[in-house]
GUZA-53893 format. One line per 3 residues: their letters; for each residue x, y, z of C-alpha. Coordinates in steps of 0.05 Angstrom, whole numbers, padded with zeros to 5 digits. Example, Ala and Ser with C-alpha at 12.3 -4.5 7.8 and 13.67 -1.06 7.14 Angstrom:
2
AS) 00246/-00090/00156; 00273/-00021/00143
//
This chain:
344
XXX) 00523/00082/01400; 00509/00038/01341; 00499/00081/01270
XXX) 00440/00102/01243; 00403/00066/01188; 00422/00130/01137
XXX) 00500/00127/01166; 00497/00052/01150; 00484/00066/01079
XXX) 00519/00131/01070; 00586/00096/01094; 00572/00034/01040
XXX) 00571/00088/00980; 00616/00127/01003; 00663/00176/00947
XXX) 00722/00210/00966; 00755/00259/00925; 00826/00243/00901
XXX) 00844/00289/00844; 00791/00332/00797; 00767/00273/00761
XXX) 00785/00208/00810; 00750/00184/00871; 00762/00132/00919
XXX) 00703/00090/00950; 00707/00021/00986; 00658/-00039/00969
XXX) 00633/-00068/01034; 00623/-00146/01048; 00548/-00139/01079
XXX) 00525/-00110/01006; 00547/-00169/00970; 00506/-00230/00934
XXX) 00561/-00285/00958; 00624/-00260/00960; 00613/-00206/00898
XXX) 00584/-00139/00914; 00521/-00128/00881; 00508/-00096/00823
XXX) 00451/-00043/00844; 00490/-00037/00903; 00556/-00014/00859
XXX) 00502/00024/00819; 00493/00064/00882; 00558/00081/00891
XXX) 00566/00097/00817; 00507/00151/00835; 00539/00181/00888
XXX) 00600/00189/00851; 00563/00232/00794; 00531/00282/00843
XXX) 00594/00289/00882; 00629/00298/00819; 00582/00359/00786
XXX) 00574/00384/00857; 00653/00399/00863; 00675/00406/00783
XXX) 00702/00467/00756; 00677/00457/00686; 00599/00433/00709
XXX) 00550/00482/00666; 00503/00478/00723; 00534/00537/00771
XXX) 00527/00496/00836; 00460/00470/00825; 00441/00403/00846
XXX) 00440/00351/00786; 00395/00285/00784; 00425/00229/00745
XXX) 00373/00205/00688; 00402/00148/00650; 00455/00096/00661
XXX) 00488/00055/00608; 00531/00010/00646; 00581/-00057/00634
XXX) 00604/-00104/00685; 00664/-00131/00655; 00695/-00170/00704
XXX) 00670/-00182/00772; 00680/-00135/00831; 00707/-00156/00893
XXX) 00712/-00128/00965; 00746/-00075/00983; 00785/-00005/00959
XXX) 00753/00016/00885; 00785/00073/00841; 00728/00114/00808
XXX) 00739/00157/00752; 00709/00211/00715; 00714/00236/00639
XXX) 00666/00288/00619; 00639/00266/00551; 00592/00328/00541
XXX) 00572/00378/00583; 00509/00422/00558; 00451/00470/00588
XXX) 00400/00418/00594; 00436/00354/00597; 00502/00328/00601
XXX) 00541/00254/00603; 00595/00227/00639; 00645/00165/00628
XXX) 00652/00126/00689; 00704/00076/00707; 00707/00030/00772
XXX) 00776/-00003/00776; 00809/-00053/00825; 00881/-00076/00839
XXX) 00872/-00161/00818; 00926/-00204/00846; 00989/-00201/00813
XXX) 00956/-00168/00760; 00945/-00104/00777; 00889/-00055/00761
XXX) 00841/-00081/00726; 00776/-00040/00700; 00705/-00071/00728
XXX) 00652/-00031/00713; 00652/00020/00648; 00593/00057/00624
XXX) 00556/00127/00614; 00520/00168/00651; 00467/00225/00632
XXX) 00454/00283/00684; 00404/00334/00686; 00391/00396/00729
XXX) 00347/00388/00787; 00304/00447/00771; 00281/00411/00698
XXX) 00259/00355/00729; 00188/00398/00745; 00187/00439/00675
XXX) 00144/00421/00629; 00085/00377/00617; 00071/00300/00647
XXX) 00039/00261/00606; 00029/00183/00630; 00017/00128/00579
XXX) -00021/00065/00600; 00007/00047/00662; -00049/-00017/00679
XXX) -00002/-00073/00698; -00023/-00142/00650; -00039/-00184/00692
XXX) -00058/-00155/00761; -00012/-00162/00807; -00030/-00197/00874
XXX) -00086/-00173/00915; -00088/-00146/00983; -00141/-00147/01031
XXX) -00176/-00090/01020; -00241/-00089/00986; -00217/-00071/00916
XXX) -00158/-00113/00919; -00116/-00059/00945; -00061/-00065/01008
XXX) -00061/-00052/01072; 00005/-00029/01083; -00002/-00027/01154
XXX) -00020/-00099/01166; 00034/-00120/01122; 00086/-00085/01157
XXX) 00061/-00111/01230; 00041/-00177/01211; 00085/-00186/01142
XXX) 00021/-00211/01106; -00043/-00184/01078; -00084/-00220/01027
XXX) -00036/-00258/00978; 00021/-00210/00994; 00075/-00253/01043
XXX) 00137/-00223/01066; 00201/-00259/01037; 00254/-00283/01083
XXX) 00329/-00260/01081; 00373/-00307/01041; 00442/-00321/01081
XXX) 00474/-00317/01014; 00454/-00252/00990; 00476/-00217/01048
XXX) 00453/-00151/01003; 00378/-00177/01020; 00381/-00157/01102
XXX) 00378/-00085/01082; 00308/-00095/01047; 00245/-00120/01070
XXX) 00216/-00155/01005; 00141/-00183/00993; 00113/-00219/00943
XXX) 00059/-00275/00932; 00087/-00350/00960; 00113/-00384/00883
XXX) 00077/-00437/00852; 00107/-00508/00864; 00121/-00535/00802
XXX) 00173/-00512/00757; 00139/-00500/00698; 00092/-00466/00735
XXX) 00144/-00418/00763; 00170/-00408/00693; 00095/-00377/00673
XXX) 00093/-00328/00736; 00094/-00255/00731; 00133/-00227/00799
XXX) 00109/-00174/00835; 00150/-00147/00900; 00138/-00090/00949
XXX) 00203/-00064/00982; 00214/-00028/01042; 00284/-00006/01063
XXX) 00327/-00030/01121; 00392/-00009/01126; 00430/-00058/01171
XXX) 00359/-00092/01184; 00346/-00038/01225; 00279/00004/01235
XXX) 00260/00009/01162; 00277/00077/01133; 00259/00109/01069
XXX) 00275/00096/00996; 00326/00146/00966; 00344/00165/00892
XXX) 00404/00128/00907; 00375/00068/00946; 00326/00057/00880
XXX) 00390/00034/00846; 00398/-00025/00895; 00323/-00040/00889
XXX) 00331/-00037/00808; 00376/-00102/00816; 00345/-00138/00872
XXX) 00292/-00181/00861; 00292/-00260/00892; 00232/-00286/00872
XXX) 00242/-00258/00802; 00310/-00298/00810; 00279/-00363/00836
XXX) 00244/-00361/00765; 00301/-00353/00727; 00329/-00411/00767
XXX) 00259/-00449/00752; 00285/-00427/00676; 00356/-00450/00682
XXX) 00332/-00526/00707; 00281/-00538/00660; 00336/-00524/00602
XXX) 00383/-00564/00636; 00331/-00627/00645; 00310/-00617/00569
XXX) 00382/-00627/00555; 00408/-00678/00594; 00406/-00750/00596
XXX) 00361/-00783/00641; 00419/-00816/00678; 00457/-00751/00683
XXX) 00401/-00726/00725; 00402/-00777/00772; 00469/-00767/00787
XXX) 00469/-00686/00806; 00418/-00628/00816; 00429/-00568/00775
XXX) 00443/-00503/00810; 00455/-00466/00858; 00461/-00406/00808
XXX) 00486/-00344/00802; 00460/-00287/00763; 00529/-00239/00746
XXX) 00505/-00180/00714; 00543/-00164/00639; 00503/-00100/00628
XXX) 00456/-00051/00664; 00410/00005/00634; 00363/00051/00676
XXX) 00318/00093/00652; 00297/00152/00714; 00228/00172/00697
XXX) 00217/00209/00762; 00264/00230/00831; 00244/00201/00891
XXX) 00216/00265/00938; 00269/00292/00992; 00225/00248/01044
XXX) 00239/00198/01022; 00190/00142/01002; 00162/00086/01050
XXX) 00146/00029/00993; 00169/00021/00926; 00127/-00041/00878
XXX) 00172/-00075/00821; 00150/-00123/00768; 00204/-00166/00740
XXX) 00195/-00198/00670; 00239/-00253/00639; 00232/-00266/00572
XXX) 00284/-00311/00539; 00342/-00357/00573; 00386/-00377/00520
XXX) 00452/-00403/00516; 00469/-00388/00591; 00439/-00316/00579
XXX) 00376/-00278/00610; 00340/-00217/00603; 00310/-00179/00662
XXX) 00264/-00119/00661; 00245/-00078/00720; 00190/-00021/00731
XXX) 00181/00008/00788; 00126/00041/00812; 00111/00089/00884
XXX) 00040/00080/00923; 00005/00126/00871; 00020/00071/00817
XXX) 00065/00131/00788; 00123/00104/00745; 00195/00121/00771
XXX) 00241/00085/00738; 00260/00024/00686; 00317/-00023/00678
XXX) 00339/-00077/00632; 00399/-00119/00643; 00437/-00176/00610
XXX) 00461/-00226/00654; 00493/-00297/00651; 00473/-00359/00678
XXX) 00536/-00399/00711; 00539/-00441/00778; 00545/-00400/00841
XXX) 00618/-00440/00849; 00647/-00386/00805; 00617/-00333/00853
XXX) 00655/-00363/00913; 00718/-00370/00880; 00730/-00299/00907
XXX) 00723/-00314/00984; 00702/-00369/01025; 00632/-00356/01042
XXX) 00590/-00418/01059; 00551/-00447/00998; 00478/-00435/00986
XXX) 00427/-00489/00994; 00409/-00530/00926; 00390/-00503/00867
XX) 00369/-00432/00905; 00416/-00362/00904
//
């Protein structure tokens, strides 16, 4: 009997307990962009590793109760690769209402030994606090609109989209081979504008449903968001729109004759979320992101991510750092086939 679309998942994040404050987890090949596992992907995992962790600690404040994770702060300091991961755990503060967590992800290099990948913080809070107090929402009108749908005040018909993968401008997105993280997400979006310089001046929009193992879509969880947080191709086809138009600005007109810039790769350096707002215990169906770039300089980007549920309610924020390289330094750690020109 082949898995289900939740054991698919649950066996890519996850933690098992080796002492009070180290975990082991294992970072699978079909959750990678090229031969690196992704970063909201590895996020995941990082998630899963702070509930397990409060759920079984001896010094957690909480008594047992069920934690949310509310902020990460996190640095990818040297890329991950596939395979066994040591995950551990140093409680920075534990208090009543919040408390933090260090976090390190380490793997054994070749002939080098362990080396530390990922480092960051973590803020927790209980579950129960998470519906105290007051909500009050600031303007949450996205500038400009995104795409319309076909309904009569621009709004989609999620039902058509799913059968048919289109309603008004909305287009489903196909699956990159080389983002092999992509086949667990159905992603749509509006079809790009042509030009490059026209792709540099888009806005992106995307509506997500999940897909574990491109099965029967399932539902977005708390810890699924983290993948979604750092998944975004069209958003990346603009930075890649961004990343030739500096490169044909600064080279000479013979140069460009002789060689295409890209492919690219986009390696995370550092990753902050912001969790305005759990997902429900159901789940949920679609999630919509907007992904802003504002700045590519010196072989470094910017990328900001809201994401919002079917109610247009705001769940969560990220901003990230990343570099700009050529995706040859991705496949130096395996030897996955190269992407077409100039795309991820």
């Amino acid at each position: 009997m082949s898995p289900s679309h939740s054991e698919i998942f649950e066996e890519a994040i996850k933690v098992t307990p080796l002492t009070s404050h180290t975990y082991s987890a294992h970072l699978h090949q079909d959750w990678c962009i090229g031969n690196v596992p992704h970063g909201g992907y590895t996020t995941a995992i990082l998630y899963r590793l702070t509930t397990t962790h409060f759920a079984r600690s001896d010094a957690s404040p909480y008594r047992s109760k069920p934690v949310l994770p509310i902020s990460f702060q996190l640095s990818f300091v040297r890329a991950t690769q596939v395979g066994p991961a040591t995950l551990t755990v140093q409680e920075v503060k534990l208090g009543a209402r919040t408390s933090t967590i260090q976090v390190t992800l380490s793997q054994d290099a070749a002939s080098k030994g362990p080396q530390t990948k990922v480092v960051g913080y973590i803020t927790v809070s209980p579950v129960e606090t998470d519906q105290e107090g007051p909500v009050v929402n600031g303007n949450s009108i996205l500038h400009p609109n995104p795409p319309s749908g076909s309904k009569p005040d621009g709004g989609i018909d999620f039902a058509a989209l799913a059968e048919t993968g289109r309603d008004g401008r909305w287009t489903r997105f196909p699956t990159i081979p080389a983002m092999a993280v992509s086949q667990h997400t159905e992603l749509y979006g509006a079809l790009p504008p042509s030009t490059v310089q026209e792709r540099i001046k888009t806005t992106v929009d995307q509506w997500a449903r999940f897909r574990p193992g491109g099965q029967v879509p399932a539902r977005w969880t708390n810890e699924a968001l983290m993948c979604l947080l750092d998944l975004f191709p069209m958003a990346l086809d603009r930075l890649g729109a961004m990343a030739t138009s500096a490169w044909t600005s600064t080279n000479a007109p013979e140069d460009r004759q002789d060689r295409s810039p890209g492919p690219f790769w986009f390696p995370t350096v550092s990753f902050n979320v912001d969790l305005k707002k759990s997902i429900p215990n159901e789940g949920a169906a679609w999630l919509h992101s907007r992904v802003v770039t504002q700045t590519l300089r010196a072989g470094r980007a910017d990328l900001s991510v809201e994401i919002f549920d079917q109610n247009g309610e705001l769940i969560a924020i990220s901003s990230q750092v990343c570099m700009v390289v050529g995706f040859d330094r991705n496949l130096k750690n395996g030897n996955r086939a190269r992407p077409a020109q100039g795309k991820l």
